[in-house]
N, C-alpha and C positions, 0 to 999 in steps of 0.2 A: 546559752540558757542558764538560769538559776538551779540551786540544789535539788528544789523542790520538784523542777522539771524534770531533771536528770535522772531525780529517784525513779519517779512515776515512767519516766521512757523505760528507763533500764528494768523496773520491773515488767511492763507489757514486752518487752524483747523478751525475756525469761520467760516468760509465761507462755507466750504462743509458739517459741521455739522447740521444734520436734529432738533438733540437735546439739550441743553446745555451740555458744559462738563464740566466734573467733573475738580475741581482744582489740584487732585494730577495726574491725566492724562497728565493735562497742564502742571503742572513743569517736570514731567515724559519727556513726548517729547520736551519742551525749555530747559531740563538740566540744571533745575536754582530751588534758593529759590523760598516760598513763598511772602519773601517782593518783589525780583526780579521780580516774576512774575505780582504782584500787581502794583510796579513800571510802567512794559510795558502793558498792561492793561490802567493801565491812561493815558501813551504817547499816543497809540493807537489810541482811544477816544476820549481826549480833544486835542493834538497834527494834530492828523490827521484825525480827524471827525467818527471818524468808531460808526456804530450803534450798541454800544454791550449794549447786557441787561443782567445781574446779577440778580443770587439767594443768599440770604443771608443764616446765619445760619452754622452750621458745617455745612453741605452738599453743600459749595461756588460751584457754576458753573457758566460759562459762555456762550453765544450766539450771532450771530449778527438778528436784530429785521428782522422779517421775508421778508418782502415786503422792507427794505432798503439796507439790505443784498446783495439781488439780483442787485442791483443796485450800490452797492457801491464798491468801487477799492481803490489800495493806490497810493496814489498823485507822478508822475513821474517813472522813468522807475525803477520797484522791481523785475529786473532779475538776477539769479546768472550769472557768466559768460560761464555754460557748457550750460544754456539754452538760453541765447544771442547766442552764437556759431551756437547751434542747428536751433535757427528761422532763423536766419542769412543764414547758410546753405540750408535751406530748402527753403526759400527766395530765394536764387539763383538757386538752382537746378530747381527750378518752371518755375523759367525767363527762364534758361535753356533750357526745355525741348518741345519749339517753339510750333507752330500752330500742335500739335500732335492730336491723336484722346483722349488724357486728358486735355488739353488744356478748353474747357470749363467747366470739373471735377474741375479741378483745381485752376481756377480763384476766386470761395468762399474762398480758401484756403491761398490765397496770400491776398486778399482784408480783411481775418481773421489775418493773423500775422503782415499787415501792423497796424491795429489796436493795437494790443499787443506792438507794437511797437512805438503807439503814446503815449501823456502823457497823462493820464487815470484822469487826474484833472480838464484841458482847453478843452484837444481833439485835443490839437494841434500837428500836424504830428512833430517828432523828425528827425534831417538830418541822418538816417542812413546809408545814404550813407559818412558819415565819418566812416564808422566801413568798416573792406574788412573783406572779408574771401577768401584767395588763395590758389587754388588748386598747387598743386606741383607734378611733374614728370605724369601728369594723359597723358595714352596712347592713343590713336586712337582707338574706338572701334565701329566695324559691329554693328549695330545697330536690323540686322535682327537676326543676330549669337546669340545677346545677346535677342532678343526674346523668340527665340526656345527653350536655353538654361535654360533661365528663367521658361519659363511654363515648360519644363521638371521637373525642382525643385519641381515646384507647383501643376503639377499633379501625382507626385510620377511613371512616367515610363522612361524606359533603355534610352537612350542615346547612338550615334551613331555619332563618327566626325573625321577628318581628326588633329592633333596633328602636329607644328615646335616646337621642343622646341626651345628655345633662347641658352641656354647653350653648347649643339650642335648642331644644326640645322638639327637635323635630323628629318625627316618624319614619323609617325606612324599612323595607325587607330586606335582609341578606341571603345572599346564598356564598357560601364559603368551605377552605376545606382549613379546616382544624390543623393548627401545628404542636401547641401544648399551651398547655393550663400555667401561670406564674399568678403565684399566693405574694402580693405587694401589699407594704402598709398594713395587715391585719384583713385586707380585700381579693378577692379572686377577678383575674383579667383574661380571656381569652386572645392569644396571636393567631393571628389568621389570614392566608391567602382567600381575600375578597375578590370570587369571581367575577362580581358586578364591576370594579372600581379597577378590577387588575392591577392589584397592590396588596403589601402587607399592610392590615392594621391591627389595631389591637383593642378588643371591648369589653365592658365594665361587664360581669355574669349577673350584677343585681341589676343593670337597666335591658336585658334579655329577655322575651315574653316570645312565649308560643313555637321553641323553635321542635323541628322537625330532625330525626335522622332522615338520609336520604340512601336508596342505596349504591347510589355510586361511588368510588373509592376517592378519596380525600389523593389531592395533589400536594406532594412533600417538597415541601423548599429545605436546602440543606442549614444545616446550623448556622455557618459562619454568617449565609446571607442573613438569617434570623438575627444573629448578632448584632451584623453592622445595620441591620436598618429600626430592629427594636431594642438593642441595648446601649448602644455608642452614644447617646444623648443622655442628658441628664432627667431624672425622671420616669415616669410610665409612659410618657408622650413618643412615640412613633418617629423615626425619619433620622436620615443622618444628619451630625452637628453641622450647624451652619456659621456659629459664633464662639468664640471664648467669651465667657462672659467674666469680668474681675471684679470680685468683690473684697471691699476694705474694712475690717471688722475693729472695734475701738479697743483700749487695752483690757476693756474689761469684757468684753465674749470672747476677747481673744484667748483665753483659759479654756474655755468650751468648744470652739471652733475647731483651735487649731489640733485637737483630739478626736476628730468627725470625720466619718468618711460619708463623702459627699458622694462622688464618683469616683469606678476605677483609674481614672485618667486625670483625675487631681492634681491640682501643683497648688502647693502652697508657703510662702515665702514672710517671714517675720520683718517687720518695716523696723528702722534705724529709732522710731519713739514710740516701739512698743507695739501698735498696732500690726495685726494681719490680715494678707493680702490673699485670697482662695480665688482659683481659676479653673473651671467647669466647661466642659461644653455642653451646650445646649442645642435643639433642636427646637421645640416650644417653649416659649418661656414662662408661663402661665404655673405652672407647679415649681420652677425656681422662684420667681418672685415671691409666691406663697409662702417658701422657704425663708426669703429672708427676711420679708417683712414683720417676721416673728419677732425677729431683734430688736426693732422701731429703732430708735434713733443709735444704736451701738452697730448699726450697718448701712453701709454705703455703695451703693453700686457706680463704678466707675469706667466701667466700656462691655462691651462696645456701646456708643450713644445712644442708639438706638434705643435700647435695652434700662441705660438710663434717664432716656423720657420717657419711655413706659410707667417706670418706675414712678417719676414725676406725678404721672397722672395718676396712679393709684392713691399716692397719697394727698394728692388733691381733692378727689374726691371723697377720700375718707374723712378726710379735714371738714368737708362739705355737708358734711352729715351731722356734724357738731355744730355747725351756724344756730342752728335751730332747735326751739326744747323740742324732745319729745313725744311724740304722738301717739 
């Protein structure tokens, strides 16, 4: 890790430490020498004021002084960027969620990360509002649907609702026992052992209408299986992978790509002129293709075949659509 990490570890070690630690802990978790570590240590301290007290001797430890500790922070904003992202997020979702019945729950909670967000040296508020965080494609959702749905999760019973899917538009009732709630894409998806179908699947919370708690106790499928049948595939789409799918990216996405995490089970391989090569599994293909058709001609899909006449045909018919002006 860099300086900058090191700092910030080595001060959160000091900070939540009841006891001094031990020095080879400290290089242990900074992944560094002992001059290194002695090095940041001194920046720490004489650099940035921090209360540390040292034990001498083979047995070196370190501490921040009890009653300073508590008080003491490092000078200006020591966030990574997945946890800026996160206050950021949470920031807005708060603003977000209006004169609700959590609305004065919530209010410590915003008036806390606004803090976290000031410089922790003067106190002076920082313009966060030069930072956005944009939601993207997020749907229109019943608010009350997504109540019902919610506590069903959370009290462990069946589930009862009317079903459009989007793909066909067809109408079904379910009866289902709830496993959890996944927030995708800026969108809420229910996974669920579907009584009817005796199967997991998984459903959009905005194309949900009318559902019902039930009071029978929701049937628990363990994680792993949840895992392998709704996460081991590329996308929202349901089922284990049936394909690798490889796609060949030109030299110029290949800057953007090859810094994307696609799936946990990625492989991705730099070609001998420049191009890259990204390998996916997929279960449904329908939300990968959408993926890469974004690229248009700086992507190429190259197996399995199958997957590449699909492809085919999409852009066929896209093409199809330009024959013609306008209407």
């Amino acid at each position: 890790m860099d300086r900058y990490e090191r700092i910030l570890t080595l001060h959160r070690l000091l900070k939540s430490a009841h006891y001094p630690v031990p020095l080879p802990r400290l290089m242990d978790e900074l992944e560094c020498s002992r001059a290194t570590l002695y090095r940041d240590v001194a920046f720490l301290r004489d650099a940035l004021g921090a209360p540390i007290e040292s034990a001498g001797g083979d047995h070196a430890a370190f501490r921040y002084e009890a009653a300073e500790g508590e008080r003491f922070e490092l000078p200006g904003l020591w966030l990574t960027s997945d946890e800026l992202a996160a206050l950021l997020a949470l920031n807005e979702l708060i603003g977000r969620s209006g004169p609700g019945v959590l609305a004065g729950a919530l209010a410590p909670f915003k008036a806390r990360i606004e803090h976290l967000l000031s410089d922790q040296g003067s106190g002076k508020a920082l313009p966060i509002e030069r930072i956005r965080v944009i939601a993207w494609g997020e749907r229109k959702l019943d608010q009350q649907v997504f109540r019902i749905v919610a506590g069903a999760v959370l009290e462990r019973k069946q589930l009862r609702f009317r079903y459009r899917a989007r793909t066909t538009n067809a109408d079904s009732k379910r009866t289902v026992s709830p496993q959890r709630l996944t927030h995708y894409r800026d969108n809420w998806y229910l996974d669920v052992w579907d009584h009817d179908r005796e199967a997991l699947r998984s459903f959009a919370v905005d194309r949900i209408a009318e559902p019902q708690t039930l009071d029978a106790l929701a049937r628990d499928v363990a994680d792993n299986e949840l895992n392998d049948m709704l996460a081991s595939s590329y996308g929202i789409f349901a089922g284990k992978p049936k394909a690798w799918a490889t796609i060949r990216f030109s030299q110029h996405a290949a800057r953007w790509v090859a810094d994307e995490h696609w799936h946990s089970q990625q492989k991705g391989d730099w070609l001998p002129d420049g191009r890259y090569e990204l390998q996916v599994p997929y279960s449904n293909s329908k939300e990968l293709l959408m993926d890469v058709l974004k690229y248009g001609p700086d992507a190429e899909v190259v197996a399995p075949l199958s997957l590449r006449e699909e492809m085919k045909i999409q852009l066929q018919l896209a093409l199809g659509g330009y024959q013609q002006a306008p209407r």
